[in-house]
Backbone as CSV, one residue per row, in Angstrom:
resi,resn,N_x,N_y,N_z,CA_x,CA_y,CA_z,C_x,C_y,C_z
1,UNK,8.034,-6.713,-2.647,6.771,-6.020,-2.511,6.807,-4.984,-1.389
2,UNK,7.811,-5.091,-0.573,8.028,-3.728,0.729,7.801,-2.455,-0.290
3,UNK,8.476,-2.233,-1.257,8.309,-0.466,-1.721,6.644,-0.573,-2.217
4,UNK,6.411,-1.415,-2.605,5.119,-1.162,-3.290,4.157,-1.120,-2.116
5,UNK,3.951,-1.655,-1.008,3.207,-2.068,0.008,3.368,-1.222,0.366
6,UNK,4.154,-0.009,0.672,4.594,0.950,1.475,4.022,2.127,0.704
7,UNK,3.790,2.476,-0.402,3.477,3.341,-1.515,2.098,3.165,-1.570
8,UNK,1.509,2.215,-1.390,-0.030,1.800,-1.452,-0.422,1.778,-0.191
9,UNK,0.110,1.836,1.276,-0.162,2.254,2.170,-0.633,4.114,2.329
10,UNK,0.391,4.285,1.619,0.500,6.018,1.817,-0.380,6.339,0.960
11,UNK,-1.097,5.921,-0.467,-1.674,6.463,-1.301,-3.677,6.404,-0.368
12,UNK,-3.360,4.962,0.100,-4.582,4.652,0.913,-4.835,5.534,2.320
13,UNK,-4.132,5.720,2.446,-3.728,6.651,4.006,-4.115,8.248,3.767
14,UNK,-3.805,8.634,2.332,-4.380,10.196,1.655,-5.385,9.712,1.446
15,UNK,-6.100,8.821,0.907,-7.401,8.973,0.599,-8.318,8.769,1.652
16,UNK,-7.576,8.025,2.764,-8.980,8.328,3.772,-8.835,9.194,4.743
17,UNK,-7.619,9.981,5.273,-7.182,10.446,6.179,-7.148,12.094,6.032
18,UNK,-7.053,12.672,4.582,-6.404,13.961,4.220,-7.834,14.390,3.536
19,UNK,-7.735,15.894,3.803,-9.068,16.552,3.445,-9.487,16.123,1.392
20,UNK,-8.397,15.875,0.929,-8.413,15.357,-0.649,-9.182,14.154,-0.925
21,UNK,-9.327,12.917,0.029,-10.367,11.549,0.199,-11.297,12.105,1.081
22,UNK,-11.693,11.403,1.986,-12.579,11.277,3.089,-12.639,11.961,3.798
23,UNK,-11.063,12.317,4.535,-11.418,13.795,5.340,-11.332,13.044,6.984
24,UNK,-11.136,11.722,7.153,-11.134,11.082,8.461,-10.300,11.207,9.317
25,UNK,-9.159,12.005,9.326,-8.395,12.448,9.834,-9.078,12.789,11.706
26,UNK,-8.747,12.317,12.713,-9.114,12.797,14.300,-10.455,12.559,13.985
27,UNK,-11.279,11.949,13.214,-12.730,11.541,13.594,-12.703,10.170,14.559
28,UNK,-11.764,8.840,13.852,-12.013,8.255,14.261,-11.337,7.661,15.626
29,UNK,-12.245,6.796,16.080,-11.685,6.280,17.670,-10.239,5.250,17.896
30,UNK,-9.302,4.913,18.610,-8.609,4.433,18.299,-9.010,2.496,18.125
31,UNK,-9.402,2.266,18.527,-10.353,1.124,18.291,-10.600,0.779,16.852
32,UNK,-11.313,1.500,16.404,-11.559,1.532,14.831,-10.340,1.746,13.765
33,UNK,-9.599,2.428,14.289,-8.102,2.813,13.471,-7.213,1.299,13.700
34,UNK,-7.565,1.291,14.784,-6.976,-0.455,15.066,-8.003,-1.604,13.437
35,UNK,-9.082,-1.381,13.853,-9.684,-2.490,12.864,-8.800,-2.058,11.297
36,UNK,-9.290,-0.782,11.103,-8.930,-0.077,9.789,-7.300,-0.333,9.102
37,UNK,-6.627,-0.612,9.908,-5.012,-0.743,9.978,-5.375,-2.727,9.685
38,UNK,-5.818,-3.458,10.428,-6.007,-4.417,10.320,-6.457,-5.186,9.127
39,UNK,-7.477,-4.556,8.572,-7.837,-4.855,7.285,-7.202,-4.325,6.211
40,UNK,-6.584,-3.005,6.172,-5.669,-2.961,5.232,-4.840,-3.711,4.891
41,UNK,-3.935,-4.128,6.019,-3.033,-5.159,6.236,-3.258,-6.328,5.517
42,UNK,-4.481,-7.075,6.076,-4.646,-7.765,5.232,-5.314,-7.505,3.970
43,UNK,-5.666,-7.232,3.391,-6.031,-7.059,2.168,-4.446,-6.666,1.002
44,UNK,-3.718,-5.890,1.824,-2.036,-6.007,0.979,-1.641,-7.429,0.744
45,UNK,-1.914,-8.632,2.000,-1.259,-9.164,2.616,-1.801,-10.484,0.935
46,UNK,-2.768,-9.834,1.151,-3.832,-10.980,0.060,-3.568,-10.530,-1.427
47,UNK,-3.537,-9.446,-1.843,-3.223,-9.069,-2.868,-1.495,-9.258,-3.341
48,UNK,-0.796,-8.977,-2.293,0.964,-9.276,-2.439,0.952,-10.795,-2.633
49,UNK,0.079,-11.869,-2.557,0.623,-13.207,-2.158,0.110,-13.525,-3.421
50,UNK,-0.931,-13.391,-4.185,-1.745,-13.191,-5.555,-0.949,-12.343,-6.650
51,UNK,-0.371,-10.875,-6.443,0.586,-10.597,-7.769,1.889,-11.573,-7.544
52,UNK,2.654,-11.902,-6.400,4.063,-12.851,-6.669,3.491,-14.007,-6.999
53,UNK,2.524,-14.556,-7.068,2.224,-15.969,-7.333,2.888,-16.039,-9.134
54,UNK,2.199,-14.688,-9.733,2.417,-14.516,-11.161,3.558,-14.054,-11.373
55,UNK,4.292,-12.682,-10.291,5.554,-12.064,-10.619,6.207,-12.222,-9.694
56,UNK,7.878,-12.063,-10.251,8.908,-12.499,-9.243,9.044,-11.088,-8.106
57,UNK,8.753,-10.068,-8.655,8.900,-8.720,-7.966,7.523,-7.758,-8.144
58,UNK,7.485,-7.140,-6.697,6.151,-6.107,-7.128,6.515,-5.045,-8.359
59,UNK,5.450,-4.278,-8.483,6.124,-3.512,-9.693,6.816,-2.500,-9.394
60,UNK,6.687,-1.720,-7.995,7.610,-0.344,-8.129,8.909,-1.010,-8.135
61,UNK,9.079,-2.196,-7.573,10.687,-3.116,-7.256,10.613,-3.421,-8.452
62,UNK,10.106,-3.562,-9.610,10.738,-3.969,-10.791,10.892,-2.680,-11.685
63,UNK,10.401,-1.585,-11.618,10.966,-0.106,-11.984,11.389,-0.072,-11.210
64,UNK,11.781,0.077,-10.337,13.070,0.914,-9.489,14.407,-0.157,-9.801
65,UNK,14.520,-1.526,-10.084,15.386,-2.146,-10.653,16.159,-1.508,-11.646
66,UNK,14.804,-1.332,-13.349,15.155,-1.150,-14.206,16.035,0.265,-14.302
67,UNK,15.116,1.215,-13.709,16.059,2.429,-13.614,17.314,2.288,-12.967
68,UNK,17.576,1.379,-11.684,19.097,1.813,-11.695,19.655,0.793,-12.734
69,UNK,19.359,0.034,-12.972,20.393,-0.902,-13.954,20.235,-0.476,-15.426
70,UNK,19.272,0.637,-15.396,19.098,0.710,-17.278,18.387,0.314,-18.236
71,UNK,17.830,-0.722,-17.464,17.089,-2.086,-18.588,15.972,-1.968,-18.909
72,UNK,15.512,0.133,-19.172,14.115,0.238,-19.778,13.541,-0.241,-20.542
């Protein structure tokens, strides 16, 4: 789940940070970027422990498998 966690960090990170989402970019205090980082965290942390319960691999790790080995 590292590539996927990492990909869903960055997709979450444009949407609140970059003029394309929210636009929060230097608004907020570091305090709050602390909470904001915190709850993301967990909320991956909760959602990663809930998809492996069902799958052996997140999904970009199970496409990025298939493509190098072939096994579209």
């Amino acid at each position: 789940m590292a590539l996927t966690n990492y990909l869903m960090q960055k997709i979450v990170g444009i949407f609140l940070f970059i003029f394309l989402g929210l636009g929060l970019f230097g608004t907020l205090a570091p305090s709050r970027l602390l909470l904001l980082g915190v709850v993301v965290f967990g909320l991956q942390v909760y959602a990663s422990r809930g998809y492996l319960k069902v799958y052996k691999q997140g999904p970009m790790e199970s496409l990025w498998s298939k493509l190098i080995y072939h096994h579209v």
